[in-house]
VOGU-3710 file (C-alpha; in Angstrom, 3 decimals, decimal comma):
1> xxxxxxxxxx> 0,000/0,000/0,000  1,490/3,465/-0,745  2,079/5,239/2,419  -0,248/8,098/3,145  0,728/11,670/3,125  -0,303/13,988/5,896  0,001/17,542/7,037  3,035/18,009/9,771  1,448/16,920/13,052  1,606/21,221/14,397
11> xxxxxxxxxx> -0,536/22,558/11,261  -3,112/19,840/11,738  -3,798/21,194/15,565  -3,587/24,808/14,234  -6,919/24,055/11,674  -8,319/21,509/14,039  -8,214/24,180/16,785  -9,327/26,817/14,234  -12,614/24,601/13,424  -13,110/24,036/17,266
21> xxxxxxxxxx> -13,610/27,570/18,131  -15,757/30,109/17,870  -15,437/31,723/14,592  -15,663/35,694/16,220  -12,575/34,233/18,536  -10,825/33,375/15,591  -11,251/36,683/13,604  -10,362/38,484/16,352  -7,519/36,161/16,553  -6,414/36,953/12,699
31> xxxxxxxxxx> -7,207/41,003/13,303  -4,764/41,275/16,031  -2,438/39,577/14,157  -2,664/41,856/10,913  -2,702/44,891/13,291  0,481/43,935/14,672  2,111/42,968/11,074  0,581/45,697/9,595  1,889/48,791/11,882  5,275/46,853/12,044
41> xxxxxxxxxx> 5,491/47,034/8,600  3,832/50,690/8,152  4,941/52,274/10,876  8,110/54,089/10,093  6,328/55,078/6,444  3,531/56,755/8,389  5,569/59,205/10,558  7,196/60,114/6,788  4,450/60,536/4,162  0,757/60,182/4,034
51> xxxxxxxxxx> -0,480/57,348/2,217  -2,496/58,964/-0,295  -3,221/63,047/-1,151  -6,567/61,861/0,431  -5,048/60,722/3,565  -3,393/64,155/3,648  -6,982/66,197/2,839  -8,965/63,644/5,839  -6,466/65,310/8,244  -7,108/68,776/7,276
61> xxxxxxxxxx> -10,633/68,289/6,975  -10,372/67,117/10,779  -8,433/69,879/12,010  -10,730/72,217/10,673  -13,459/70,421/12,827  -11,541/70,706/15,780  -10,688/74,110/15,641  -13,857/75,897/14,435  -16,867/73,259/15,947  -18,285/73,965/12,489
71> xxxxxxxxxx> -20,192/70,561/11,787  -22,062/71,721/8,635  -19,243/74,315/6,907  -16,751/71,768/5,067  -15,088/74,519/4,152  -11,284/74,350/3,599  -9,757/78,133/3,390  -6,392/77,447/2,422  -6,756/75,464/-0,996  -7,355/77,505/-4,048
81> xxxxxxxxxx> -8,323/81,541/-3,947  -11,315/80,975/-2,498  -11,577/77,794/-0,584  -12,565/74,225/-1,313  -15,972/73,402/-0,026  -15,827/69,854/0,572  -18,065/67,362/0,146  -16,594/64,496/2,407  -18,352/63,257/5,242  -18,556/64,479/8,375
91> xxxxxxxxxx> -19,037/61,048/9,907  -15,666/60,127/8,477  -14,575/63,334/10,672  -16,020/62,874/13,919  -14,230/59,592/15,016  -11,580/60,102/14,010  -11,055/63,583/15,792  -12,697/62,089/18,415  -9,797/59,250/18,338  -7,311/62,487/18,527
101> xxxxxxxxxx> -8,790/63,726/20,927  -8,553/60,542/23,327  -4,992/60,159/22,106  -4,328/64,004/23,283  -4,904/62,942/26,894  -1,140/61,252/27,290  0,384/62,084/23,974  1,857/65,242/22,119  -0,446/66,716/19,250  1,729/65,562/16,439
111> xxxxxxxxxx> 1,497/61,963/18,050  -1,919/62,068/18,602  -2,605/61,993/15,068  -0,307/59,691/14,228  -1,860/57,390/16,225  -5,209/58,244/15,560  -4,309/57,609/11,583  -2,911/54,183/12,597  -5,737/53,284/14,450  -8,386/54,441/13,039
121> xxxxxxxxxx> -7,979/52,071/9,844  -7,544/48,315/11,574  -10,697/49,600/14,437  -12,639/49,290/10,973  -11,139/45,705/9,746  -12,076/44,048/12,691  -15,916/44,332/12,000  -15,521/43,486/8,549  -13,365/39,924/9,208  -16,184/38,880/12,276
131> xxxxxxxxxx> -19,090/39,266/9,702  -17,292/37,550/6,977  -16,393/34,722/9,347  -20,268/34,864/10,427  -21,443/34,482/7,124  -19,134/31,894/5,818  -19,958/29,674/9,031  -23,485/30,118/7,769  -23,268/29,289/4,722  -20,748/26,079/4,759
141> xxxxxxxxxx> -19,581/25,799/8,288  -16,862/26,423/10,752  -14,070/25,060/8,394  -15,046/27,291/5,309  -15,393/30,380/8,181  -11,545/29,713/9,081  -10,427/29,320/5,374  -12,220/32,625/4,381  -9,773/34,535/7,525  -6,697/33,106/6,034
151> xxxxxxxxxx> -7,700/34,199/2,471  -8,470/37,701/3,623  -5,537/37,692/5,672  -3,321/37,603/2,761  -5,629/39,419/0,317  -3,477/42,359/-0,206  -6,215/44,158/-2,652  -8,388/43,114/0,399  -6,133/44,875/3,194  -4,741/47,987/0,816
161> xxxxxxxxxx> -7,334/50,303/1,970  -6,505/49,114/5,947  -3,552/50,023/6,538  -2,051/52,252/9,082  -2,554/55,763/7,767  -5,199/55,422/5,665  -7,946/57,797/7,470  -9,725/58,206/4,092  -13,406/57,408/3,173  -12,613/54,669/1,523
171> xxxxxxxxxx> -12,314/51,726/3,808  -15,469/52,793/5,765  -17,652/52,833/2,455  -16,149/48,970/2,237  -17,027/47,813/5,520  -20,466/49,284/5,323  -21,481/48,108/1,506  -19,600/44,645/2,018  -21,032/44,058/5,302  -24,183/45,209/4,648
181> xxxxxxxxxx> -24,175/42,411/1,475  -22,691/39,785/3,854  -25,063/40,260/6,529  -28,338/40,009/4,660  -27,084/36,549/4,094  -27,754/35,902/8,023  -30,771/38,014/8,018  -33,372/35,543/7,833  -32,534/33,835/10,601  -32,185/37,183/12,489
191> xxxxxxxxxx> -34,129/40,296/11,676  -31,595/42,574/13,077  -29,408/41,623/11,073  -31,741/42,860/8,045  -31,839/46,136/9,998  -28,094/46,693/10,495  -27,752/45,730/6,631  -29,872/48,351/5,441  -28,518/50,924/8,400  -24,744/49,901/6,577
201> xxxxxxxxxx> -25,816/50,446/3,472  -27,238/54,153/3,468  -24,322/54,562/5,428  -21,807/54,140/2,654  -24,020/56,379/0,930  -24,163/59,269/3,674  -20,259/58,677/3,454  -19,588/59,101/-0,519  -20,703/57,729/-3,647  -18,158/55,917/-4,809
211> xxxxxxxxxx> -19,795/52,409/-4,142  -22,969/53,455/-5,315  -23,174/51,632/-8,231  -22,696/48,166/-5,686  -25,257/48,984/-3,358  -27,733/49,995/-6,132  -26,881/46,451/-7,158  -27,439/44,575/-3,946  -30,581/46,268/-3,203  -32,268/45,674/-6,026
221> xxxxxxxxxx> -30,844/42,142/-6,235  -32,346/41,855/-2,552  -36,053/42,880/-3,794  -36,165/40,362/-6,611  -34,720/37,868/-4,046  -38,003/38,472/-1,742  -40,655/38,921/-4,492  -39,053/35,312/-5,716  -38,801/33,595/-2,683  -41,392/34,920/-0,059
231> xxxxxxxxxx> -39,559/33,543/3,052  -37,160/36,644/2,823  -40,033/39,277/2,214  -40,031/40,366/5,997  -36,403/40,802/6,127  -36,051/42,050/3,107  -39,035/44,981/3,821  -36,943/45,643/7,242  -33,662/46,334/4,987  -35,670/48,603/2,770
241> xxxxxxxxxx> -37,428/50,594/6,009  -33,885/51,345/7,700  -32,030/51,755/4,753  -34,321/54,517/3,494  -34,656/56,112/7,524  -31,066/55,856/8,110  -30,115/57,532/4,751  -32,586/60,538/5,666  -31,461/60,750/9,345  -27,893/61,209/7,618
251> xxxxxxxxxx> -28,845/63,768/5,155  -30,563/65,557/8,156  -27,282/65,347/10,581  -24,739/66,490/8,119  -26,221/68,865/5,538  -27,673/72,254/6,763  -31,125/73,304/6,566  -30,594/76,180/4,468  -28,806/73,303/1,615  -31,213/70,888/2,269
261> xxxxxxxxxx> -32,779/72,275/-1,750  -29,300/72,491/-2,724  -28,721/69,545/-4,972  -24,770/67,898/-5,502  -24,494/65,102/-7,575  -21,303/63,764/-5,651  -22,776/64,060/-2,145  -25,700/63,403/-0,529  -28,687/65,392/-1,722  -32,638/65,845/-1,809
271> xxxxxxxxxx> -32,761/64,161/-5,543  -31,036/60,482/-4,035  -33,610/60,844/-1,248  -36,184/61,342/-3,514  -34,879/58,371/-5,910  -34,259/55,732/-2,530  -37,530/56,705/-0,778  -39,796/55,842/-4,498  -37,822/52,640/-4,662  -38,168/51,927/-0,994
281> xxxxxxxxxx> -41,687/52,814/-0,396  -42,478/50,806/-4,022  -40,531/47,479/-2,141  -42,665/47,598/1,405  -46,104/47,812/-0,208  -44,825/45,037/-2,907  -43,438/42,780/-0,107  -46,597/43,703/2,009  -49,702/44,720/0,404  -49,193/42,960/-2,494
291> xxxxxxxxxx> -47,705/40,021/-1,117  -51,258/38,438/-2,805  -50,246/39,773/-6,023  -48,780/37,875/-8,515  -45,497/37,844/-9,483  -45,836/39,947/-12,736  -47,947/42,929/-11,178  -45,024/43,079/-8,313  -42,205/42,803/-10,348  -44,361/45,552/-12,570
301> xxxxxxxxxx> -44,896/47,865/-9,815  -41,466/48,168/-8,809  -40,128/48,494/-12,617  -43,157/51,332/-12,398  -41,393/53,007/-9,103  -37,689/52,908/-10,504  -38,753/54,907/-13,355  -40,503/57,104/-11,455  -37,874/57,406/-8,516  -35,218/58,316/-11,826
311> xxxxxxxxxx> -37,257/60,835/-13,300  -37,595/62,243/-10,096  -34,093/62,216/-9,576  -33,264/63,490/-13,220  -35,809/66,560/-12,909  -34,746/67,345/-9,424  -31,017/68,277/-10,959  -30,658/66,715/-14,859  -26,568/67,152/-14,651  -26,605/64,094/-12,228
321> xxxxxxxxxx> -27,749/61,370/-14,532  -24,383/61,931/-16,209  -23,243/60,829/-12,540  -21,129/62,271/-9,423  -19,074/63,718/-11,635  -22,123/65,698/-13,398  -21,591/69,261/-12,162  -17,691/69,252/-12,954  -16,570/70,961/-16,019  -15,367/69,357/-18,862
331> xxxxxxxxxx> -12,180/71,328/-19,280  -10,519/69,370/-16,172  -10,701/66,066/-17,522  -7,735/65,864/-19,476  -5,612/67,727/-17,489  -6,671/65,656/-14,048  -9,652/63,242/-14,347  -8,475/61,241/-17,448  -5,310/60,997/-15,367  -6,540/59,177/-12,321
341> xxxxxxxxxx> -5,209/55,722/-11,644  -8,092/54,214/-9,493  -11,072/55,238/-12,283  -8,165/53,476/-14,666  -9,576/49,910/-15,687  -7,768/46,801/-15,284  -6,230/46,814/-18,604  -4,358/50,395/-17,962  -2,527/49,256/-14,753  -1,405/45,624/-16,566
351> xxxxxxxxxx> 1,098/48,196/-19,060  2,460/49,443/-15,501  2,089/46,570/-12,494  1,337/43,608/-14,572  2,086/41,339/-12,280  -0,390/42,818/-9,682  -2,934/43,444/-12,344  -2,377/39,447/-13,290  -2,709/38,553/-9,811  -5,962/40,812/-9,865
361> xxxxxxxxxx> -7,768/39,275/-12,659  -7,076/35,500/-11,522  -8,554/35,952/-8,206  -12,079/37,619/-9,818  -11,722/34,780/-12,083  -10,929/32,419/-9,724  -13,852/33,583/-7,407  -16,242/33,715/-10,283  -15,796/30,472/-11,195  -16,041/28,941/-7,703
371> xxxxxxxxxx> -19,633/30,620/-7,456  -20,678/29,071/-10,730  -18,964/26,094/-9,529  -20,882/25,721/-5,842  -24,171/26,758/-7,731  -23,828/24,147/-9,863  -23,458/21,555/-7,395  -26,724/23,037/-5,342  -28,999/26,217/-6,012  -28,805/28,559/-2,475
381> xxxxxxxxxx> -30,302/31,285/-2,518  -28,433/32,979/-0,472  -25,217/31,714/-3,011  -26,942/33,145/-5,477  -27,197/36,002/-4,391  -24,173/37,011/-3,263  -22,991/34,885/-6,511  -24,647/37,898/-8,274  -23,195/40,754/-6,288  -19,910/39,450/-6,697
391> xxxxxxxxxx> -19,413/38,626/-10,547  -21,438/41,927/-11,370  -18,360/43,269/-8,349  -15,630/41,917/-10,427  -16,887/43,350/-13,613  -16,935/46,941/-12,062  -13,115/45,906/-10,774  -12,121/45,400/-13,965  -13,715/48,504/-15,654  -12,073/51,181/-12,605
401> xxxxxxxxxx> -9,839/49,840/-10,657  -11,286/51,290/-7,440  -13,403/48,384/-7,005  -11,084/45,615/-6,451  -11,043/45,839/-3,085  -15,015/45,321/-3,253  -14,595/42,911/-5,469  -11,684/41,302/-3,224  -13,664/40,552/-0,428  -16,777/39,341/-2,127
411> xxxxxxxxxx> -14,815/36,548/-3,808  -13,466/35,088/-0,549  -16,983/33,178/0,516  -17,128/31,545/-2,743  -13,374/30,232/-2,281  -13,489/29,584/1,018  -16,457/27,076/0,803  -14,720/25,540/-2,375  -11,605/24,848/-0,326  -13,655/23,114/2,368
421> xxxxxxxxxx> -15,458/20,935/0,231  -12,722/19,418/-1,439  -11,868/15,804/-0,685  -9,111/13,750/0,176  -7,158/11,063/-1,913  -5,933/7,674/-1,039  -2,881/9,100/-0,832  -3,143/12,579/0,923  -5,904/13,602/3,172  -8,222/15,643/3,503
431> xxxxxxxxxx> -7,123/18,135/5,491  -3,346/17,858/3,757  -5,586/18,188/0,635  -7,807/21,491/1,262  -4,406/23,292/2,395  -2,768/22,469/-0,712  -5,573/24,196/-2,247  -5,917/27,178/-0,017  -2,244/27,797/-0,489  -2,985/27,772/-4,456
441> xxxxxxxxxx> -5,912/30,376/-4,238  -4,053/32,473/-1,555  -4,119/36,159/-2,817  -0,239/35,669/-1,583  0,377/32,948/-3,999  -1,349/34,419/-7,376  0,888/37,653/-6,228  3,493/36,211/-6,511  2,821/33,649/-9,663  0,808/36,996/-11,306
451> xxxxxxxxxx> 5,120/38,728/-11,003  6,457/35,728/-12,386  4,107/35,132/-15,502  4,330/39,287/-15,798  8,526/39,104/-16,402  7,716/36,474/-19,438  4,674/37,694/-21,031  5,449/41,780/-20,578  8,795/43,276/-21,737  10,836/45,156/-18,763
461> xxxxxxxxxx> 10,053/48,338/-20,954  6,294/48,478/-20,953  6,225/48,096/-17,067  6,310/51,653/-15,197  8,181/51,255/-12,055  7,289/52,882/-9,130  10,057/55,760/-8,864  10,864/56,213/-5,287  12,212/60,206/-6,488  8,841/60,812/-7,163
471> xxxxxxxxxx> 7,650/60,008/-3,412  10,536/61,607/-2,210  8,870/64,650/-3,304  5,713/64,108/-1,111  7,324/63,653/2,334  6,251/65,642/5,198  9,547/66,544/6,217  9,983/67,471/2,804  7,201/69,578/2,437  7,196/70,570/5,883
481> xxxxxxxxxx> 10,589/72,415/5,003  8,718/75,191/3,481  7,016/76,064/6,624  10,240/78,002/6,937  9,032/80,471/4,209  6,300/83,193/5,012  2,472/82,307/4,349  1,829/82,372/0,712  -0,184/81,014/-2,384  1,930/78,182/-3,844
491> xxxxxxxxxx> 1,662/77,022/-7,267  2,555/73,867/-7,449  2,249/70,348/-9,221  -1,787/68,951/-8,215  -0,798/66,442/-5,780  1,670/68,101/-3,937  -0,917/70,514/-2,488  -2,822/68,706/-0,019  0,850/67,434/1,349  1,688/71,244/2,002
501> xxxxxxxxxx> -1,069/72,483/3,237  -1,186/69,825/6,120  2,369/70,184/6,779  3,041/74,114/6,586  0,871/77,536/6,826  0,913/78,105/3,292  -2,092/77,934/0,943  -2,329/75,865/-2,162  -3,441/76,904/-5,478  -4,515/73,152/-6,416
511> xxxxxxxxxx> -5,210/69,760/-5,585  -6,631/66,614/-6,985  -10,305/67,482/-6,198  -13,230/67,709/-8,304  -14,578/70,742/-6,248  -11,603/72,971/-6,998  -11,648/72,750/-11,271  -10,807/76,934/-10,832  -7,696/76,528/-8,952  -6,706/72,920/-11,268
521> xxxxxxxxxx> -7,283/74,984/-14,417  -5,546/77,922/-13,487  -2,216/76,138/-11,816  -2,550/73,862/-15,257  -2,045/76,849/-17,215  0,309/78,555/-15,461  2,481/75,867/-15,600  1,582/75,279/-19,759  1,997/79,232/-20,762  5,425/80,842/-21,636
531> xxxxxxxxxx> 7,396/82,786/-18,866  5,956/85,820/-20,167  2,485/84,553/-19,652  3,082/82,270/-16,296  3,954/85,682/-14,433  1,134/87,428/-15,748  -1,151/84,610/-14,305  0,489/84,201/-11,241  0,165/87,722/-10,168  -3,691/87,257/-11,130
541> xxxxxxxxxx> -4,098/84,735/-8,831  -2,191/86,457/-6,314  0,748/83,843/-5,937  3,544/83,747/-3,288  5,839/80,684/-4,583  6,193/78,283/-7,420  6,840/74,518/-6,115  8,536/72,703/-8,256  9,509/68,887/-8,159  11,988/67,583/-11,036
551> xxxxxxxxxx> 10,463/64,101/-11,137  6,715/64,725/-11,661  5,064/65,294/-14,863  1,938/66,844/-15,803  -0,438/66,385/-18,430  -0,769/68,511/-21,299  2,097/70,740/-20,572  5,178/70,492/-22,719  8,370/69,632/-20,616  10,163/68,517/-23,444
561> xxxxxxxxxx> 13,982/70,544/-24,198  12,957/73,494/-25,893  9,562/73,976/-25,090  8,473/77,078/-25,004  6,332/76,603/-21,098  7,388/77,519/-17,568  7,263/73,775/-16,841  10,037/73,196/-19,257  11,908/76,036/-18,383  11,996/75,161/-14,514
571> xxxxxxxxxx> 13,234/71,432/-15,718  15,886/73,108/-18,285  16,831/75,081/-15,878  16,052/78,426/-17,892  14,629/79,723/-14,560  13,028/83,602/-15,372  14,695/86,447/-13,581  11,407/87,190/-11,986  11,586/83,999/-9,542  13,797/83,978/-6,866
581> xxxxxxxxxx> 15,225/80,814/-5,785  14,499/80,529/-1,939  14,677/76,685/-1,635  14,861/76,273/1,908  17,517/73,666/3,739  15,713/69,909/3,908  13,433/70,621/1,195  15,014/68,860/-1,656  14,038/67,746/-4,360  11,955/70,351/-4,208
591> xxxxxxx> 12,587/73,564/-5,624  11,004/76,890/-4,652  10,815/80,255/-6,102  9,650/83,568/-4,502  7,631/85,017/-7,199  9,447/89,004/-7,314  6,930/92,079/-7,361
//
């Protein structure tokens, strides 16, 4: 007989253990494990740059709150000439100021914040791995729960937006859409679950718009669920009720009185209540009422109520069916918006990180087919919907890259189940079998095959590395240098401004924000116009300095040898007479020049 192979006697207690206890114990486990590994790793990098411009513009937004009380002005004074009015969430803001403020009580200022940004990230993962586990245990047991941990745990499109630092919106609109998906898989058995989904839910709304598109989705992917399958009608309707209260009680707490007729298409406004509460309303009397009815006339009636709930929203303000991005002029797309890497779709960031944009598209493929696989096998529901979610998740991942994260976590369920259903061999068991397969899937393991297949299949020249001169630029001691100078208007490359204004008492003509297309148009052309011209427009503007880093490009603007722009001129070093260099010590690479009356 051929001997039998087994796992090494220490990893077979490890999963035994794992499917002994409780799955919450064992998130928790994994979560404090991540946290550690994750600020050991991050730590150092945190006290020298900000993550992300966003990071940079959270912290700002925050210190404004603390300083002026204002809940409902979002104003920030010191970008542009005027100010960017922001339309980020106060409830972003409030914890984690609050978090600052606890961290005050036995640390400086400076290391308040620091630990507030390091904190604030991983307080939000924790939730997010116990529902998971939750809803994998549901769905195929204790084993599947532990596999799904271990995938998430090395799921680094999964953990990018929870890492130390990272104080932004976006990992709070991913707990609350993901979990709100996840937990209406658990919500028949438990109608508070069904509340907390649809609480979640308006909450990523309340907080931004960028996973709209996904909770539109999984709403009306919930409805059709209940009008198919009348044992989820009640939770369904409660999901529907809170999602609708919750995301008026939000629009109440955090936009004025005197905006409430004020419509933005990128925040929360009157025409998205208008559109949710049609929808809504349309759902509880279907679900309800017309629970009698048949299945035409309800599926009928709410067709009848989305229409309506659109029009409404279209006549309200018609610039938002073009989307968030319906108010923003056109003339800032190709010198910003085109430009961003996370609206970028799959295909764009394979000519620059193949191997990560390899490893990308094999774990939505992956997960995809393990849903169609499981479904296969047995029709759930519940499978198929999150089945559903997920693949029409993956899609959106591939189109902007923003949603791979989303789309991260909802393939893990699928996979995890997969990997617990697979059987042993004669020859190796099944527990020795189901590792070898959740070390295949791993995230960590497509990583790294996705950089192996990239060096044969993608010539060294086509990949963009990451230039670490470029970041230099972006430090905060870097930037921080120029707090030397006196207060003035900078001009300066678009994502350098949020970095300086958090870091010095200066004011920045742009940054990479929708909501300031004045001060991005007018630093754009600056920057594009001859000497002659730049000066003219400078002193129009009212500009103190010109920022200048030697590694950054921008686009549109001729840098070439020769070109007839400031931006050329400043990289030729064919510096006009009327800037005066007044580069301060520690600020290199940076240059910076006083701008003579």
């Amino acid at each position: 007989m051929i001997a039998s192979i087994d796992a090494p006697q220490m990893w077979r207690r490890v999963v035994e253990t794992a499917v002994k206890s409780e799955p919450f114990h064992w998130a928790v486990a994994i979560w404090a494990a991540l946290a550690v590994a994750l600020i050991a790793v991050d730590h150092a990098r945190l006290a020298q740059f900000f993550l992300d411009t966003d990071d940079a513009t959270r912290l700002i937004e925050i210190r404004s709150l603390k300083q002026t009380g204002a809940w409902f002005d979002n104003t920030l004074p010191r970008f542009g000439t005027d100010g960017l009015v922001s339309h980020w969430s106060r409830l972003i803001d409030a914890p984690v100021a609050l978090l600052i403020l606890f961290f005050s009580i036995f640390l400086p200022v400076t290391a308040a914040e620091l630990a507030a940004q390091a904190v604030w990230p991983l307080m939000l993962l924790l939730p997010l791995l116990v529902i998971l586990a939750r809803t994998v245990e549901t769905l195929s047991g204790r084993t599947a729960a532990a596999f799904a941990l271990a995938l998430a745990a090395t799921a680094l499109t999964a953990l990018l937006q929870f890492r130390p630092g990272r104080i932004d919106h976006h990992n709070a609109m991913i707990v609350t859409t993901v979990g709100s998906i996840f937990l209406m898989v658990l919500a028949n058995a438990d109608h508070r679950k069904s509340i907390l989904a649809g609480v979640l839910a308006a909450l990523s709304l309340a907080i931004g718009f960028e996973a709209l598109p996904i909770v539109a989705l999984s709403s009306i992917a919930l409805v059709f669920w209940a009008v198919l399958d009348r044992t989820m009608a009640d939770a369904v309707t409660r999901y529907c009720t809170a999602f609708a209260a919750t995301l008026g009680l939000s629009f109440a707490a955090t936009v004025p009185p005197s905006h409430w007729m004020s419509v933005s298409c990128d925040a929360l406004s009157i025409n998205l209540l208008a559109l949710v509460a049609s929808g809504a309303a349309a759902a509880v009397v279907v679900l309800t009422i017309g629970r009698g009815w048949s299945t035409v006339s309800r599926l009928a009636t709410l067709a009848a109520a989305g229409l309506v709930g659109v029009a409404l929203y279209g006549a309200i303000e018609p610039a938002c069916l073009a989307g968030p991005f319906g108010q923003v002029p056109k003339a800032i797309y190709p010198i910003w918006l085109d430009t961003v890497s996370e609206a970028k779709p799959l295909t764009w960031h394979f000519m620059r990180m193949p191997g990560l944009a390899l490893s990308i598209a094999a774990l939505l493929f992956a997960g995809a087919a393990a849903y169609v696989h499981l479904l296969r096998q047995s029709i759930d529901n519940r499978l198929v919907y999150l089945a559903v979610v997920a693949v029409a998740t993956a899609v959106l991942g591939i189109w902007q890259f923003k949603f791979v994260s989303y789309a991260t976590w909802m393939a893990i369920p699928a996979l995890a189940i997969l990997i617990s259903r697979v059987e042993g061999t004669i020859q190796i068991s099944r527990l020795s079998m189901q590792l070898i397969v959740l070390f295949c899937l791993s995230p960590a393991t497509l990583s790294i095959a996705g950089g192996k297949l990239a060096k044969v299949v993608v010539s060294p020249a086509s990949a963009a590395p990451h230039s670490a001169e470029v970041a230099a630029c972006s430090a905060k001691n870097v930037a921080g240098a120029l707090a030397a100078l006196p207060s003035g208007l900078i001009v300066t490359h678009i994502d350098l401004g949020p970095v300086i204004v958090a870091t010095t008492h200066h004011r920045a003509l742009s940054a990479p924000y929708h909501r300031l297309p004045d001060g991005i148009i007018a630093a754009h052309a600056i920057f594009a116009a001859s000497p002659a011209e730049s000066r003219a427009r400078l002193t129009a503007v009212g500009a103190g300095y010109v920022v200048y880093c030697p590694h950054r490009f921008m686009p549109g603007v001729a840098a070439q040898a020769g070109s007839d722009t400031l931006l050329a001129g400043l990289r030729d070093g064919r510096v006009p007479t009327w800037l005066v260099d007044v580069t301060p010590p520690g600020a290199a690479p940076l240059r910076v020049w006083r701008i003579a009356q």
